[in-house]
C-alpha positions in Angstrom: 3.8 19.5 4.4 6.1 18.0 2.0 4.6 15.8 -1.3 5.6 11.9 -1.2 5.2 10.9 -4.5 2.8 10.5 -7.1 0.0 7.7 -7.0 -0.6 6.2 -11.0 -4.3 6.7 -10.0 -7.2 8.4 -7.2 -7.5 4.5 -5.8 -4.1 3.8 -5.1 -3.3 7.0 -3.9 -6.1 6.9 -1.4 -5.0 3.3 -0.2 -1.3 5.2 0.3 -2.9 7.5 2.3 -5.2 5.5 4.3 -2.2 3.0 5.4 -0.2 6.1 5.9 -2.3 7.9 8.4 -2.8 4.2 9.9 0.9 4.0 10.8 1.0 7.4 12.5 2.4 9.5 9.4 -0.6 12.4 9.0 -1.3 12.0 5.0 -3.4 13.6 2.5 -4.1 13.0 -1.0 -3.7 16.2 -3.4 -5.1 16.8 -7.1 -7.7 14.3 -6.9 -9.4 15.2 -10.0 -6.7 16.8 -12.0 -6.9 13.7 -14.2 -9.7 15.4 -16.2 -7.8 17.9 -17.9 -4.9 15.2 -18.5 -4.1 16.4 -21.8 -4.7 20.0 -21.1 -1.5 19.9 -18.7 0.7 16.8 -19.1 -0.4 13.5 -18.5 2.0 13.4 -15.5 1.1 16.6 -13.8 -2.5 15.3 -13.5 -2.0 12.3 -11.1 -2.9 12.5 -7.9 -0.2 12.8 -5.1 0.5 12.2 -1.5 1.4 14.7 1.1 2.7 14.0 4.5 1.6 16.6 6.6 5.1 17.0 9.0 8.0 17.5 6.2 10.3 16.2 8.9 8.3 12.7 9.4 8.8 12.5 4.9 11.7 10.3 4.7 10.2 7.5 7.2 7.0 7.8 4.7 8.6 7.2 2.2 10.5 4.1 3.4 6.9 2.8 5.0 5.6 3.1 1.3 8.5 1.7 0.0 8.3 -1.5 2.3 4.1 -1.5 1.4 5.3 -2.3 -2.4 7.5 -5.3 -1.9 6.1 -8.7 -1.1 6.5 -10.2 1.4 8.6 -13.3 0.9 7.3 -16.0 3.3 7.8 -19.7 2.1 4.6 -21.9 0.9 2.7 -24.1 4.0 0.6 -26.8 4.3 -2.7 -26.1 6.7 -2.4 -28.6 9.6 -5.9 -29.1 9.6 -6.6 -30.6 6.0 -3.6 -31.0 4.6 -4.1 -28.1 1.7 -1.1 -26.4 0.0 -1.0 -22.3 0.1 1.8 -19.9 -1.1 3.6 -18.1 1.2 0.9 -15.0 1.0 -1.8 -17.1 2.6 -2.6 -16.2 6.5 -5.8 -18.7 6.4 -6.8 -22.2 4.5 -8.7 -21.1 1.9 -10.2 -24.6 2.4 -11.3 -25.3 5.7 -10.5 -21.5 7.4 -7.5 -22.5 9.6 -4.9 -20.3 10.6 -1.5 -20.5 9.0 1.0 -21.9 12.3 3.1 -19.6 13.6 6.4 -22.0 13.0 5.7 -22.0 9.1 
């Protein structure tokens, strides 16, 4: 086991975990509920962390998690079905529910 990093709360530490074990690096999340005694111990010993369960699969999980923080930059499109504008993060027309083309 080797510890990834340190999640700023239970929630995103469990989506880090989730999308982890999801891409074939075994995670767990550790110190779940250390937060209430944050004050007792530092503030910054009671987050919760993430574990990767094969130390030598550690650096690839961090990169993955690295890769999950930045956007993704895809340009803005127009839906070819009623003309609406979407940003670049749209899949689907939040208008009429057509799929973004696969050129754009």
């Amino acid at each position: 086991m080797k510890r990834l990093r340190a999640a700023p709360n239970l929630v995103v530490a469990t989506m880090w975990a989730d999308a982890l074990n999801a891409a074939g690096y075994p995670a767990q999340v550790f110190s779940r509920y250390l937060s209430s005694i944050a004050g007792e111990i530092p503030p910054d010993q009671a987050l919760p962390t993430v574990w990767v369960m094969d130390a030598r699969q550690a650096l690839a999980a961090l990169a993955f998690l690295d890769a999950l923080e930045r956007p993704c930059a895809s340009p803005p499109w127009i839906c070819t079905g009623c003309g609406e504008r979407h940003t670049g993060s749209f899949s689907q027309c939040w208008n009429c529910g057509a799929q973004r083309p696969a050129d754009s």
